[in-house]
N, C-alpha and C positions, 0 to 999 in steps of 0.2 A: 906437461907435454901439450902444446896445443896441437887444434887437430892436422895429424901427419899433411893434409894438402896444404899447410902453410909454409911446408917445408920444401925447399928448395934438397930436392934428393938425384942423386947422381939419373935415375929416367926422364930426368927431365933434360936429358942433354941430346935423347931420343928423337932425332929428326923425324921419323917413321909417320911419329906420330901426329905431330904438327900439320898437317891435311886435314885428317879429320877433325880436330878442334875448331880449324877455321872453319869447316862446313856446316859444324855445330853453329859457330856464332852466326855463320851466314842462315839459316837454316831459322833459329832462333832471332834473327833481323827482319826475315820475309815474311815470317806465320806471323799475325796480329796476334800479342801478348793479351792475356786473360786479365781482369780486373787485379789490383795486386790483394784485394780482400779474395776473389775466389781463386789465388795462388795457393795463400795463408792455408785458407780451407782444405781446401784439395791436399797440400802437405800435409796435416794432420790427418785426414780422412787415409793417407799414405801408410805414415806411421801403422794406423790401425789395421791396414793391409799385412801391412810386414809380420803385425805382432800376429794378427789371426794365422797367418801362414805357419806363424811358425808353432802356435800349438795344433794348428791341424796336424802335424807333423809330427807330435807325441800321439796322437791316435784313442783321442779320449773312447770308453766303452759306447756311448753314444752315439760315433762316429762310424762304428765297426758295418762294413758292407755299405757305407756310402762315404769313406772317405775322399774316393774321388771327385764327389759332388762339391762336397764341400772347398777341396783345394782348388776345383773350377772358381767358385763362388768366390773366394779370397783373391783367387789370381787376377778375378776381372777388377775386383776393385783396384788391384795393383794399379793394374794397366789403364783403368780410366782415371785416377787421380794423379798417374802420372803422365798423362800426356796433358793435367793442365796445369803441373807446378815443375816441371822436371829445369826449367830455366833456374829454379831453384836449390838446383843439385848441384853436387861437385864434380866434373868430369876434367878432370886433372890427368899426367900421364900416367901416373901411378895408377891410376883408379883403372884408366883405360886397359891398360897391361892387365892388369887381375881380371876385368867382365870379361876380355876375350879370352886368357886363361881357363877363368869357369868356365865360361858358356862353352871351348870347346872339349874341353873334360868332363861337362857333362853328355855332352854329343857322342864324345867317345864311348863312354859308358852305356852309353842310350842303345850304339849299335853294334856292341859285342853281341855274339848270339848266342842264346838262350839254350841248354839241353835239347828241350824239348823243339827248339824253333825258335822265329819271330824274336824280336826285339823288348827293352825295357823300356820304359818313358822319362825317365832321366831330364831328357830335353826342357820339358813341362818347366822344371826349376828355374830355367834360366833368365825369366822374365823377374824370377825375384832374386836369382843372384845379383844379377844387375843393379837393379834397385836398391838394394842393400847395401851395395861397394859403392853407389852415386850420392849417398845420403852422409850429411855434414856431421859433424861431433855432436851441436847440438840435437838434431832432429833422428839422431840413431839414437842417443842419449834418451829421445821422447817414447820413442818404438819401442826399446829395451826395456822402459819404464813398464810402458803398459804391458808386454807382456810379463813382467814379472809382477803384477798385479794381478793378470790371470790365471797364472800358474797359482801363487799364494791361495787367489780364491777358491781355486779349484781346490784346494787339499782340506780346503774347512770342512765340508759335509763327512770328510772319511776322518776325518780327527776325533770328530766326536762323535762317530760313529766307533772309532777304536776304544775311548776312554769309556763309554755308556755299556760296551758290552764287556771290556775287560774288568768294570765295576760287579757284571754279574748280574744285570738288568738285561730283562727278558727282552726277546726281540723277533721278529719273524722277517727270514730272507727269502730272495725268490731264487729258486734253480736257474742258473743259464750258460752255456757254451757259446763262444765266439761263432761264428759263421766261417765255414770252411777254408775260403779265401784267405784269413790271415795267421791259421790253424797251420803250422808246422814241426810243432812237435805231438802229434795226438791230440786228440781232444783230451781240454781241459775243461774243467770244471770250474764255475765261479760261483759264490753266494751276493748277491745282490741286493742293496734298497735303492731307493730314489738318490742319484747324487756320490753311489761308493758301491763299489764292489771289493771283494775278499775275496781271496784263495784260500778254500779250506786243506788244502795238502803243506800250506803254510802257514799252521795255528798251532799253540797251546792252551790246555786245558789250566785254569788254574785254581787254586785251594778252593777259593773263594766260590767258584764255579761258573767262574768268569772263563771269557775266551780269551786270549791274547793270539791276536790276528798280526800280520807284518802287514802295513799302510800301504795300502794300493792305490786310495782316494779314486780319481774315476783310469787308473791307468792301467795299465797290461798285468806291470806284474813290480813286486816292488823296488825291482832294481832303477827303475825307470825314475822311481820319485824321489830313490836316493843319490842316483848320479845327477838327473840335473838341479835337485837341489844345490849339490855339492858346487856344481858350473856355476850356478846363481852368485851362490856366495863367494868362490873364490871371483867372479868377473867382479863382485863392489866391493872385495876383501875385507869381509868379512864384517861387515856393517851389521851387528846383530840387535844393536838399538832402534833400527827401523823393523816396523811390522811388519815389514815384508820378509827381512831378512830374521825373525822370531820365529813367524809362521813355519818358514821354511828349513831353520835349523830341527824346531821340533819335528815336525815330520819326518824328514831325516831320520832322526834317533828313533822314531816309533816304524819307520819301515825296516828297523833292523838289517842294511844293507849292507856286503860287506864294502861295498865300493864309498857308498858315501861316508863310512869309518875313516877309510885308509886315505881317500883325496881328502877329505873337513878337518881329521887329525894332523895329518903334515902341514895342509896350508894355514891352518891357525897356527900352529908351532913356527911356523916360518914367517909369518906376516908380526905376529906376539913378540917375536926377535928384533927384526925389521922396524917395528915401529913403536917400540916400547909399550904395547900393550899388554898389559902382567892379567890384565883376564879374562883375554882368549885364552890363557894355559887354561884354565879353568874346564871352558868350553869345549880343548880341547880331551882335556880328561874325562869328560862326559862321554863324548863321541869315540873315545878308545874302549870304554866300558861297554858300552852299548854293543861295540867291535867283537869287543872279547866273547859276550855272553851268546852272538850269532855260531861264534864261532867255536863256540863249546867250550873254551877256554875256562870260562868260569861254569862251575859243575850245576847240572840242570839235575832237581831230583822227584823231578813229577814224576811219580809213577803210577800203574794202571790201578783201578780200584776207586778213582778219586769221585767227586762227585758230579753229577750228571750236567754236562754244559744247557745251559738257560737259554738256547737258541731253537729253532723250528725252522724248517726250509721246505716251501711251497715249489712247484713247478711244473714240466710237463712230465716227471717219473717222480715216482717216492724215494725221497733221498734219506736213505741211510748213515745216519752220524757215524755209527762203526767204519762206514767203509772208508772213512775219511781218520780213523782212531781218535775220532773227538770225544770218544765213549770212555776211551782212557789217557787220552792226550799225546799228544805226537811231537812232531820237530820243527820248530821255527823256518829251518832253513830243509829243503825238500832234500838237498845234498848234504854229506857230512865231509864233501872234500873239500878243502882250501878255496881251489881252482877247478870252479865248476865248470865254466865257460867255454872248452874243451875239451869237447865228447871224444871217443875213442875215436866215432868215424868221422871228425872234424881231423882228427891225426894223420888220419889212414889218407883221406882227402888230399894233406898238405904231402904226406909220402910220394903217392903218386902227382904231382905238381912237380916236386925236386924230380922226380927220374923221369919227367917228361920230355917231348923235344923242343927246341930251341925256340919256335914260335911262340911253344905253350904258355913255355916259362916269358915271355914276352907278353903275351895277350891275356895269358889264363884259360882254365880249364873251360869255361863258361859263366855268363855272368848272373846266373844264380846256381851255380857248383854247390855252394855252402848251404843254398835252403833245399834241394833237392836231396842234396848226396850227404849231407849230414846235421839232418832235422834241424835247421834253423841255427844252428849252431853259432854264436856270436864270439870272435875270437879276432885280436889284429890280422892275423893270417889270413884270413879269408878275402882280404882285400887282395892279396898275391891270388889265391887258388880261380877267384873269381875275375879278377882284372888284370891281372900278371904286372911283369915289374913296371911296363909303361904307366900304370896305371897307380901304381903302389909311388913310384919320383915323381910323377906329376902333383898326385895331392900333393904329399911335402913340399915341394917346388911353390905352388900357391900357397901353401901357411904358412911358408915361411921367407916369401917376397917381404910381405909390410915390416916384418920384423927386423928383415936385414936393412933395408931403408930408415926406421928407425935407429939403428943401432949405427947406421952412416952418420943421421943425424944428431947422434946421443942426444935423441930423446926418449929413448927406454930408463923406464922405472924400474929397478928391482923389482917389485912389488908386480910387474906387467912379468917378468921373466919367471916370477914363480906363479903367477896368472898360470903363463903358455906351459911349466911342467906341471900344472895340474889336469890342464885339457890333455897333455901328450899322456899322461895315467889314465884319461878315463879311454883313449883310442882305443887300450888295452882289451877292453869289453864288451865296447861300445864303437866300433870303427867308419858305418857310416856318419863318418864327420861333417858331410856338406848337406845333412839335411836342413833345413831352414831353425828349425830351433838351434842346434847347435852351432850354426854361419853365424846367428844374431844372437848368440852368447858370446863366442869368438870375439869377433872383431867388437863388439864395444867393450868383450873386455882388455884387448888391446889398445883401443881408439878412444875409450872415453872415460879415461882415469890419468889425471895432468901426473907428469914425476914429482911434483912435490904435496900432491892431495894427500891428507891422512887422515882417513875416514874416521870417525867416531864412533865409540861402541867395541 
């Protein structure tokens, strides 16, 4: 598939649009053009915009109480490397339809109001939506790279931070809690070194008198490293020959997730079919086991008595190993239900949504309904409760503009449509979709895999 702007797709039949392109070229004819070495530049220096936005937007521990600085900080580079390579961009009809799309879907979102008042910032995004939808096959191809060189990197310090202590080598953590601001379900507690934190309410004790911890690396909590693992790998299907894509299956398996189980398992079985590779089953069998044992499926027979975990935790209170049952070993997964992700008052939330009146169910309850009214609760629903139906057909509408364009042009890959049903599985969980890591998971994995590429590994 080359990249979808090459294609002549039925919005280009869009008079509407033809105005403003011309203005662009006029616009791009009057401004004196930049050296075409500080275009190059400036693209690149873009790229690394894009990727830094989009891990500010997993919310590394580091980040916690100034991650608005920081997405300041990424945003200006957007905006200043792109007003000196954006001649360099694609601004196609296509492309035009989707920025105005986003940017006013996130406008909309921006000024639903809030419970308590006042508005959300949504807005903020749209300088990098933009930019994201403007950028050609190869230079999102470069963006996508580098963040997934970040991500990869990021999970080393907590990898061998999992293996050192699960061997039963001593270790000394520091106590620490998030900062109130991104605290919605109670305070939590985290154990912390330099470079990885761990959740001790998600450990076991074992024989050996090792700990076995779920991978958090530097993230919230371990769903976060197992789903966008899972993204990583199904957007370059499954390219486990590359170190990036090694890094990132292991980790996976050691956050014990039940998401990146269910999305790694199906899309390797489906891509293993698709392109006659006999050992992804493999891979996949790995990642169903791993699945099973979160999920208690396979019988767990730690029990209390065992011996004393080889760990110490400093901070600003004396932390108690009992109060965490690290003294006799506890449960990998904090839940023992399936389907965690739907609390009772996420339920209760969506009840009253359905028997609401006719605006409601149009606009939504308010647009953070779901972190007020039922602690943080992560569920597809919440996108109704909080944004109502306008809000719930618009996304769709936008994900799935490029796809039907593609599918005009059959240039969709198989392999791209079992892409898009592994993203539609993680919505499940994970629904705010248009944040910047997952926009530039998305569409490169849509935009930058040709229909007859067949990755290796």
């Amino acid at each position: 598939m080359a990249c979808h702007h090459r294609h002549v797709s039925y919005l280009s039949k869009l008079k509407i649009f033809m105005p403003l392109q011309a203005r662009l070229q006029q616009l791009a004819d009057a401004i004196p053009a930049p050296s075409a070495d500080t275009q190059i530049n400036a693209l690149s220096v873009l790229c690394w915009g894009v990727a830094a936005m989009a891990f500010v937007s997993l919310n590394p521990y580091f980040m916690w109480g100034y991650q608005k600085t920081y997405y300041a900080v990424a945003s200006l580079l957007l905006i200043v490397s792109f007003s000196f390579c954006w001649r360099l961009l694609s601004f196609s009809n296509q492309r035009i339809v989707l920025m105005l799309g986003f940017s006013l879907f996130l406008a909309y979102l921006s000024f639903l109001p809030k419970i308590e008042g006042g508005v959300t910032r949504w807005f903020l995004l749209i300088p990098l939506t933009v930019v994201l939808l403007a950028l050609r096959r190869e230079t999102l191809t470069k963006a996508f790279g580098i963040f997934y060189w970040i991500f990869a990197i990021s999970l080393i310090p907590g990898m061998i931070l999992w293996i050192w202590v699960a061997a039963g080598l001593p270790v000394e953590f520091t106590w620490m809690t998030p900062p109130s601001d991104i605290i919605q379900r109670g305070v939590i507690d985290y154990f912390a070194v330099p470079g990885a934190i761990v959740l001790p309410s998600n450990a076991k004790l074992l024989p050996n008198g090792g700990t076995l911890f779920r991978l958090c690396g530097i993230y919230d909590e371990p769903g976060t490293v197992g789903t966008i693992a899972a993204l990583f790998l199904a957007a370059t299907r499954y390219r486990l020959r590359d170190i990036r894509g090694t890094i990132t299956f292991v980790a996976g398996l050691m956050s014990f997730s039940v998401a990146f189980a269910i999305l790694t398992t199906i899309g390797l079985i489906a891509i293993a079919i698709l392109q006659s590779r006999a050992r992804l089953i493999a891979a996949a069998a790995i990642s169903a086991v791993f699945g099973s044992t979160i999920l208690g499926w396979i019988p767990d027979d730690t029990t209390a008595g065992g011996p004393t975990p080889r760990i110490s935790v400093s901070g600003e209170s004396s932390v108690d190993l009992a109060k965490y049952g690290l003294d006799q070993g506890t449960r990998l997964r904090f839940s023992s239900v399936f389907d965690n992700r739907a609390h009772p008052k996420m339920r209760s939330l969506l009840d009253e949504y359905v028997q609401s009146s006719f605006s409601t169910l149009l606009f939504g309850i308010a647009s953070n309904a779901s972190n007020v009214r039922s602690a943080g609760s992560s569920v597809w629903y919440m996108v109704l409760t909080n944004y109502g139906l306008v809000g719930f057909v618009w996304l769709f509408i936008l994900f799935f503009l490029p796809l039907l364009t593609m599918w005009r042009t059959k240039s969709m890959a198989i392999s791209t449509a079992i892409f898009c049903m592994i993203f539609l599985l993680s919505f499940y969980q994970r629904p705010i979709i248009w944040m910047p890591a997952q926009l530039l998971l998305y569409f490169a994995g849509i935009w930058c895999v040709t229909k007859t590429q067949r990755p290796e590994g």
